[in-house]
BALOBA-1460 file (C-alpha; in Angstrom, 3 decimals):
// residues 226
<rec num="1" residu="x" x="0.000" y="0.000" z="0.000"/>
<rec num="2" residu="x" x="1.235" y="3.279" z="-1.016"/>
<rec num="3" residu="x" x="2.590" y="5.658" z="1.957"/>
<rec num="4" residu="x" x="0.631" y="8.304" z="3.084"/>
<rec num="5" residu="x" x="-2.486" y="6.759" z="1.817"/>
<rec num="6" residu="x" x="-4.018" y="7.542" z="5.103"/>
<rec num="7" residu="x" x="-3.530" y="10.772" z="6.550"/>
<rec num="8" residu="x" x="-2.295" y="10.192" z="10.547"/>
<rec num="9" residu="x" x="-0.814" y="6.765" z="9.393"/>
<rec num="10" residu="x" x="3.148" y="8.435" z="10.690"/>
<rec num="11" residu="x" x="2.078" y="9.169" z="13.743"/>
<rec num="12" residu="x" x="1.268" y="5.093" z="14.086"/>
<rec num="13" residu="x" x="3.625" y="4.070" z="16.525"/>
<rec num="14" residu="x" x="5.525" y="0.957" z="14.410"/>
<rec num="15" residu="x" x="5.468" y="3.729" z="11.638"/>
<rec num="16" residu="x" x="8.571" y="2.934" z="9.163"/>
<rec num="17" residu="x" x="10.099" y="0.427" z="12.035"/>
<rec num="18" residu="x" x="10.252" y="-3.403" z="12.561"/>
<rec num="19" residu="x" x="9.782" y="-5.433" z="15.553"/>
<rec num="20" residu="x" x="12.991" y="-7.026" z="16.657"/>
<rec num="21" residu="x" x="13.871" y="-10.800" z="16.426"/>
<rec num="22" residu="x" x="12.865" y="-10.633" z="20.395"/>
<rec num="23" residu="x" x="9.807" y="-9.410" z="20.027"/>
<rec num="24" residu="x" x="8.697" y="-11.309" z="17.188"/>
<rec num="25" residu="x" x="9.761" y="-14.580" z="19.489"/>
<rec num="26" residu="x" x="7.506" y="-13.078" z="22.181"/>
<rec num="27" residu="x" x="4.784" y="-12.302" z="20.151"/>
<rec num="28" residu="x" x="4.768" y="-15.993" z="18.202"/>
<rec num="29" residu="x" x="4.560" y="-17.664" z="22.043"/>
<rec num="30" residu="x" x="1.866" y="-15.339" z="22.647"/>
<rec num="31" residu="x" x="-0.161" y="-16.556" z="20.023"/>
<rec num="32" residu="x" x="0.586" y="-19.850" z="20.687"/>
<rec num="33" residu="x" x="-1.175" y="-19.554" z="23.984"/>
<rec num="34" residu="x" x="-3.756" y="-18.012" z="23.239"/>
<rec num="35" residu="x" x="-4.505" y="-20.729" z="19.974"/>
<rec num="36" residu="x" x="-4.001" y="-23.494" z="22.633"/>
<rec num="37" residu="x" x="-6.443" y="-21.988" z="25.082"/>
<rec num="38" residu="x" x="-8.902" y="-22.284" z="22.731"/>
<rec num="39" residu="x" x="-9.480" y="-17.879" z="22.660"/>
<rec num="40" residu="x" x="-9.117" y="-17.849" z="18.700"/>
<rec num="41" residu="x" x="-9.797" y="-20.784" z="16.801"/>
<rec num="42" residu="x" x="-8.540" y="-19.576" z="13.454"/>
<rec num="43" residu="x" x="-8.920" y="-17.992" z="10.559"/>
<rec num="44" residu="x" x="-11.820" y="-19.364" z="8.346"/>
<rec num="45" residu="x" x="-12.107" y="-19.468" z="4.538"/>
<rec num="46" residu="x" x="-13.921" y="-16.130" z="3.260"/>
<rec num="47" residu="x" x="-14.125" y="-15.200" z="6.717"/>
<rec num="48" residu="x" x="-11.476" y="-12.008" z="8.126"/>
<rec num="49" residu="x" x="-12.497" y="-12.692" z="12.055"/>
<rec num="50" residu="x" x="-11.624" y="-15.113" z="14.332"/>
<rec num="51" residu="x" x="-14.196" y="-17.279" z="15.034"/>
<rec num="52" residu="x" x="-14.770" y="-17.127" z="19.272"/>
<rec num="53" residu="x" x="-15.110" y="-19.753" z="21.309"/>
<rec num="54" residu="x" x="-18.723" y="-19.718" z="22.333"/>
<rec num="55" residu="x" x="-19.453" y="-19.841" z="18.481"/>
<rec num="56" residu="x" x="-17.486" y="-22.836" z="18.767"/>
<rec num="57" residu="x" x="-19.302" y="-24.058" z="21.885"/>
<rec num="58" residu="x" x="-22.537" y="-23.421" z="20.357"/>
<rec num="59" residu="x" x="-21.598" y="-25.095" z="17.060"/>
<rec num="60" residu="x" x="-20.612" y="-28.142" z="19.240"/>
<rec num="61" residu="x" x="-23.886" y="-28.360" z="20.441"/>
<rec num="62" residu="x" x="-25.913" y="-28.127" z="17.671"/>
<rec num="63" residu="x" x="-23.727" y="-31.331" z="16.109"/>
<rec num="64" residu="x" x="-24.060" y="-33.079" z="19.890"/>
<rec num="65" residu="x" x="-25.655" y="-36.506" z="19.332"/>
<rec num="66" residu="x" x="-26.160" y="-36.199" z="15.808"/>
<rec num="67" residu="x" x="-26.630" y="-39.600" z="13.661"/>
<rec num="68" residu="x" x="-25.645" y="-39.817" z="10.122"/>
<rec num="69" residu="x" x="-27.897" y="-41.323" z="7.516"/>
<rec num="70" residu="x" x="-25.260" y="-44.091" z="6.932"/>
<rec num="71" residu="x" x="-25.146" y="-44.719" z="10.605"/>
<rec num="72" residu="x" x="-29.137" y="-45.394" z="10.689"/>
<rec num="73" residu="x" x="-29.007" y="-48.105" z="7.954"/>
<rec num="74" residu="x" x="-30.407" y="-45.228" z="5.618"/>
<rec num="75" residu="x" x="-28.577" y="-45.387" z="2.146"/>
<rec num="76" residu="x" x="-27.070" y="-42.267" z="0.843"/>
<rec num="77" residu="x" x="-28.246" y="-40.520" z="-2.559"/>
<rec num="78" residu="x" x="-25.275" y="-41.597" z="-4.529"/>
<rec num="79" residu="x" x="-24.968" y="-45.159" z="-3.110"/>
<rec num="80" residu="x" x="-23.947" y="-47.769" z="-5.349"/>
<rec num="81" residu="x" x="-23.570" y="-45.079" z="-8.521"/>
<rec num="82" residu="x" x="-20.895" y="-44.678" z="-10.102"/>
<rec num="83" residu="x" x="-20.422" y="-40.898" z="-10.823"/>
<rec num="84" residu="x" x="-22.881" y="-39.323" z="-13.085"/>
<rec num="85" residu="x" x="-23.465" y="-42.465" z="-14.972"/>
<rec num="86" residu="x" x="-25.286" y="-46.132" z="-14.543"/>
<rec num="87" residu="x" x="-23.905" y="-49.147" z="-14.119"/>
<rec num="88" residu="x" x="-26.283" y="-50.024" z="-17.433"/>
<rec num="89" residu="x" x="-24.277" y="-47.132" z="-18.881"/>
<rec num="90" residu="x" x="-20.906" y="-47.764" z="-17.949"/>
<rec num="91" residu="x" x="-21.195" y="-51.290" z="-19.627"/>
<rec num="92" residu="x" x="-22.498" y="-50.003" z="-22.969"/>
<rec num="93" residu="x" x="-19.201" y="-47.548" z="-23.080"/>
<rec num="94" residu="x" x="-17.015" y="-50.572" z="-22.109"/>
<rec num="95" residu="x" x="-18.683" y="-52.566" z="-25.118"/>
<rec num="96" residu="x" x="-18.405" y="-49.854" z="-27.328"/>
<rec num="97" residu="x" x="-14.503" y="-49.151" z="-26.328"/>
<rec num="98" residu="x" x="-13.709" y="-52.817" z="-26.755"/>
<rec num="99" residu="x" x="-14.863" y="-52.905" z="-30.403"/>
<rec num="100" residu="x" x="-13.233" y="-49.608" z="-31.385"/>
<rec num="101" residu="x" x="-9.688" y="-51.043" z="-30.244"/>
<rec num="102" residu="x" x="-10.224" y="-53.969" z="-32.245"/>
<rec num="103" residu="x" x="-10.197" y="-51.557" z="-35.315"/>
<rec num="104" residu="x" x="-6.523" y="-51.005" z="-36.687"/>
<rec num="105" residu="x" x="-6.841" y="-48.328" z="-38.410"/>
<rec num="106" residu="x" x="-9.192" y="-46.609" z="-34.860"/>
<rec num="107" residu="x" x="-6.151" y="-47.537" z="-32.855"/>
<rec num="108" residu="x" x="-3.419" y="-46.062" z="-35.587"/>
<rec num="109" residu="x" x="-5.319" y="-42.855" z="-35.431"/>
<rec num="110" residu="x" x="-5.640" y="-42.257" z="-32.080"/>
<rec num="111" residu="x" x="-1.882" y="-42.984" z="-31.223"/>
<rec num="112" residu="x" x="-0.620" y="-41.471" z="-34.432"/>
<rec num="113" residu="x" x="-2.655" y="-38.186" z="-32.861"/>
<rec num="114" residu="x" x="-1.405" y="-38.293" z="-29.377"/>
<rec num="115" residu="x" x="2.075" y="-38.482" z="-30.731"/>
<rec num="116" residu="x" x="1.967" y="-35.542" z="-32.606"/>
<rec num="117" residu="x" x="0.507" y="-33.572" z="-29.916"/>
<rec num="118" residu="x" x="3.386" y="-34.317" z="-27.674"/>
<rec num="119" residu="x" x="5.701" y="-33.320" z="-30.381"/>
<rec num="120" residu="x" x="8.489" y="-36.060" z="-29.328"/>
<rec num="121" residu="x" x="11.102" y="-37.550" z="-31.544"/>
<rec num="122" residu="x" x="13.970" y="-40.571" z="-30.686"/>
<rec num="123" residu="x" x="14.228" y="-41.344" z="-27.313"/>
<rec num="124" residu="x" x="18.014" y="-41.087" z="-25.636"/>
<rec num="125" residu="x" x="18.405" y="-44.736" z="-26.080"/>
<rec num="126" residu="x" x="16.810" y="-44.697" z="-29.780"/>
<rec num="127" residu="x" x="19.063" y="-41.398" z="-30.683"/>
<rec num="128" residu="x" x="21.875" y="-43.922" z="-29.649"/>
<rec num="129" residu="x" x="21.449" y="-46.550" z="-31.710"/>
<rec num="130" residu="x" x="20.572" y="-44.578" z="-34.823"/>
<rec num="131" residu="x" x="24.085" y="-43.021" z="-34.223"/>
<rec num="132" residu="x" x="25.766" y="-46.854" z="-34.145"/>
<rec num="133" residu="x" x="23.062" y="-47.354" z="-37.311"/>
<rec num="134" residu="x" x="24.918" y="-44.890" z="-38.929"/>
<rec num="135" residu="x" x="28.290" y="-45.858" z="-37.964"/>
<rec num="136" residu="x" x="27.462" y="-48.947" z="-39.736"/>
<rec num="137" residu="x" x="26.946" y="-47.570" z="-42.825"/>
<rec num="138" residu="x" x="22.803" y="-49.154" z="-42.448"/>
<rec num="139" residu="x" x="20.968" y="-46.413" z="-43.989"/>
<rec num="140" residu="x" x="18.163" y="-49.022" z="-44.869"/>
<rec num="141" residu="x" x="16.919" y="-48.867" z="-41.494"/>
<rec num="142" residu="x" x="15.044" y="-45.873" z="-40.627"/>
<rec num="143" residu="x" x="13.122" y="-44.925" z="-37.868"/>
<rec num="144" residu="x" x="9.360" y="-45.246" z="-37.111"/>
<rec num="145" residu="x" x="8.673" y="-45.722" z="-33.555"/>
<rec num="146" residu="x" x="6.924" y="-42.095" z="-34.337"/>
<rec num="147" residu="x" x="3.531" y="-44.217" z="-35.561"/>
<rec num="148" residu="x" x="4.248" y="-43.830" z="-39.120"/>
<rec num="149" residu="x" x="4.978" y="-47.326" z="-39.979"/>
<rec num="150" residu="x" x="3.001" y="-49.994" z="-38.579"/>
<rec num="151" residu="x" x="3.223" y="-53.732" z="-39.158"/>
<rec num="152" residu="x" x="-0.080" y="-55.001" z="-38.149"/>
<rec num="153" residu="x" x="-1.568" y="-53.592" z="-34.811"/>
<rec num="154" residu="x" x="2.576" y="-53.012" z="-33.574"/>
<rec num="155" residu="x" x="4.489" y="-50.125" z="-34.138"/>
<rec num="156" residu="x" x="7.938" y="-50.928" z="-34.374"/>
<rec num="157" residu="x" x="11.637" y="-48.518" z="-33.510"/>
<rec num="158" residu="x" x="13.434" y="-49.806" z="-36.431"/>
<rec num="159" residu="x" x="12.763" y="-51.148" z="-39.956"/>
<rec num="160" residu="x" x="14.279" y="-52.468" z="-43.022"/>
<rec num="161" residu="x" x="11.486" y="-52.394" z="-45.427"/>
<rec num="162" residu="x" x="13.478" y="-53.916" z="-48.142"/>
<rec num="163" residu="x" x="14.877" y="-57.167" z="-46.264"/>
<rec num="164" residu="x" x="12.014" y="-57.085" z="-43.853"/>
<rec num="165" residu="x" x="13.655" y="-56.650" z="-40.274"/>
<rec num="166" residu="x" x="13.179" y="-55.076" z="-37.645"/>
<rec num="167" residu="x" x="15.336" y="-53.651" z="-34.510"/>
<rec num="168" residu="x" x="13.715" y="-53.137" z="-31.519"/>
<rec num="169" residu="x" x="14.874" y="-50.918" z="-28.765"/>
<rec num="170" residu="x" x="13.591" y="-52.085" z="-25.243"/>
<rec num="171" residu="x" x="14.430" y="-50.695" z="-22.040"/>
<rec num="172" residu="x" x="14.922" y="-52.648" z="-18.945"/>
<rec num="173" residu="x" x="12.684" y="-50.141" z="-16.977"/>
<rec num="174" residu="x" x="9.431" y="-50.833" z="-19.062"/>
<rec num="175" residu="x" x="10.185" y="-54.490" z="-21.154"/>
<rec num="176" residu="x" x="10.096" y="-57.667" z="-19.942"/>
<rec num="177" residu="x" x="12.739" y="-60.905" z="-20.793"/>
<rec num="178" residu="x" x="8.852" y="-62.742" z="-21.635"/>
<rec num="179" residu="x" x="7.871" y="-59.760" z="-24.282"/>
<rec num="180" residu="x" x="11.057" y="-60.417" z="-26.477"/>
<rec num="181" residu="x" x="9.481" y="-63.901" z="-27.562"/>
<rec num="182" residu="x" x="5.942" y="-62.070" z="-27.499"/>
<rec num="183" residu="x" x="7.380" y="-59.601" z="-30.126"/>
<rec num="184" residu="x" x="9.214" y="-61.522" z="-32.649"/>
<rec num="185" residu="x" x="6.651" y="-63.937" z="-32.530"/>
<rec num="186" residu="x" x="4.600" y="-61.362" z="-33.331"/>
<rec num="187" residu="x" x="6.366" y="-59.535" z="-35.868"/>
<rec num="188" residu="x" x="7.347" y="-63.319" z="-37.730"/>
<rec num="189" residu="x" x="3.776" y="-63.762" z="-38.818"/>
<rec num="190" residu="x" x="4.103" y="-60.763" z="-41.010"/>
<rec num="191" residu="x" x="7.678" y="-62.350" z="-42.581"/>
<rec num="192" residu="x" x="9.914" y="-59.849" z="-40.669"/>
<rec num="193" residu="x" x="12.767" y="-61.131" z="-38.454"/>
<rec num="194" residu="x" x="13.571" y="-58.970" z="-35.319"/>
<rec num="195" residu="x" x="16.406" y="-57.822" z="-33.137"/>
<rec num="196" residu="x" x="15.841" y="-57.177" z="-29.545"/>
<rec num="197" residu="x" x="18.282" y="-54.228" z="-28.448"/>
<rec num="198" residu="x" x="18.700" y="-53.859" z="-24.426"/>
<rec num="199" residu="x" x="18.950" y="-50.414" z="-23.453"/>
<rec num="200" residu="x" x="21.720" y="-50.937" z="-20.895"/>
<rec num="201" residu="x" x="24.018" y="-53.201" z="-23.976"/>
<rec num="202" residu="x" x="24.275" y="-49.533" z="-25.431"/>
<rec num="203" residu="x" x="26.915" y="-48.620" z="-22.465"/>
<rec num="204" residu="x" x="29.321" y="-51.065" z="-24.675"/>
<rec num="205" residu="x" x="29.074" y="-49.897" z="-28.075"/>
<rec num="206" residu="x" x="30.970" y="-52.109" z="-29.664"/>
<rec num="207" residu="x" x="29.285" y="-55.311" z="-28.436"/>
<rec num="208" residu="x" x="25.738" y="-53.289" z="-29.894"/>
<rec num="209" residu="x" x="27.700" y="-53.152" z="-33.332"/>
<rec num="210" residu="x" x="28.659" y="-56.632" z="-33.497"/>
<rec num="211" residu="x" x="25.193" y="-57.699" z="-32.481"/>
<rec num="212" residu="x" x="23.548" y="-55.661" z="-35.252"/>
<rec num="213" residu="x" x="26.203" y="-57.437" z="-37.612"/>
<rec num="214" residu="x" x="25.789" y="-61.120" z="-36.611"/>
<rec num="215" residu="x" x="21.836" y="-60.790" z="-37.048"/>
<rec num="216" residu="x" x="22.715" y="-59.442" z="-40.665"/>
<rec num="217" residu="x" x="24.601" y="-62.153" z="-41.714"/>
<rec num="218" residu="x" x="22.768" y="-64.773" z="-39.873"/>
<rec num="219" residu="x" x="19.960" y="-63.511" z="-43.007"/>
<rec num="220" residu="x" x="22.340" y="-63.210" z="-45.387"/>
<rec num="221" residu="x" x="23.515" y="-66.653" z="-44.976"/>
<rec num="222" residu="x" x="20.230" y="-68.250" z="-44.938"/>
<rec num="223" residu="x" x="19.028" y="-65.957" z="-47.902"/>
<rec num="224" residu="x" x="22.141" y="-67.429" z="-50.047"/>
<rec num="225" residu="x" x="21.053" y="-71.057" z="-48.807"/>
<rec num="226" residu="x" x="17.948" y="-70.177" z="-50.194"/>
């Protein structure tokens, strides 16, 4: 508040000065007591008064002996709803939910959407292996784990259109050892062969490169057999 703004406020005594670290001590014990004794029971929301204690006393009494409707046996207006709608109603959305993930192209849409609105690209993990991609001289693989390539209901990190293969990129935090199987299973039926990369292999590089390299030839070979 500006100064001066009213017009005997410098002859206030505490005018322009500040209590001392003593004072405020004495003053904070002060106002302990008297919150203890029950004099002030505190400030209340919207409310710039203390609220006395006979309110208090005569709030207490009002309250005295009062029995809740749950406590007589009497149900409650809400009991057994389930917010705003029925339990008739939540089942139809459940139904309808369940069929609209069973569409591909539903599910493509609605991930390829939230994607985009979080406006992310490569992982750390994923930036590193593109760079030991690179290094390799694989240029075939590119990366889609953005939702632009999809091979059935799965979107892959990496893919080789041209040979049909696919590196993954799994971290220990949110993959499981049973999901590796899961996935190439998975990705198999379409006729692509997959690499499972660990995200804590990428602290040895060169054991990454030579990994990337022996599933490469192990295709290689089996595509000359062929």
């Amino acid at each position: 508040m500006p100064k001066g703004i009213y017009k005997h406020s410098k002859t206030q005594g505490m005018f322009g000065k500040k209590h001392t670290d003593k004072t405020k001590e004495k003053l904070k014990l002060a106002n302990l007591k008297r919150y203890r004794s029950g004099e002030v029971f505190g400030y209340q929301k919207g409310h710039k008064d203390f609220v006395p204690k006979e309110s208090r006393k005569r709030q207490a009494q009002k309250l005295k002996g009062r029995v809740y409707l749950h406590r007589r046996g009497i149900p409650s207006w809400n009991a057994g709803k389930t917010g705003i709608f029925s339990k008739e109603v939540l089942q139809r959305i459940g139904l309808k939910s369940k069929e609209m993930w069973k569409n591909e192209e539903m599910v493509k849409k609605i991930l390829n959407s939230l994607w985009k609105s979080k406006g992310q690209g490569p992982n750390i993990p994923e930036n590193k292996l593109l760079e030991i991609l690179k290094e390799l001289n694989m240029s075939e693989y590119r990366y889609v784990g953005d939702y632009t390539f999809w091979i059935g209901r799965a979107n892959p990190d990496f893919v080789n259109t041209k040979q049909k293969r696919v590196i993954e990129m799994f971290g220990k935090y949110w993959h499981k050892e049973s999901e590796v199987k899961e996935r190439t299973n998975y990705f198999q039926k379409y006729g692509y062969s997959t690499l499972i990369v660990w995200d804590y292999e990428l602290s040895n590089k060169e054991l990454v490169k030579q990994k990337i390299l022996d599933f490469e030839n192990c295709h290689k070979q089996s595509l000359d057999f062929l």
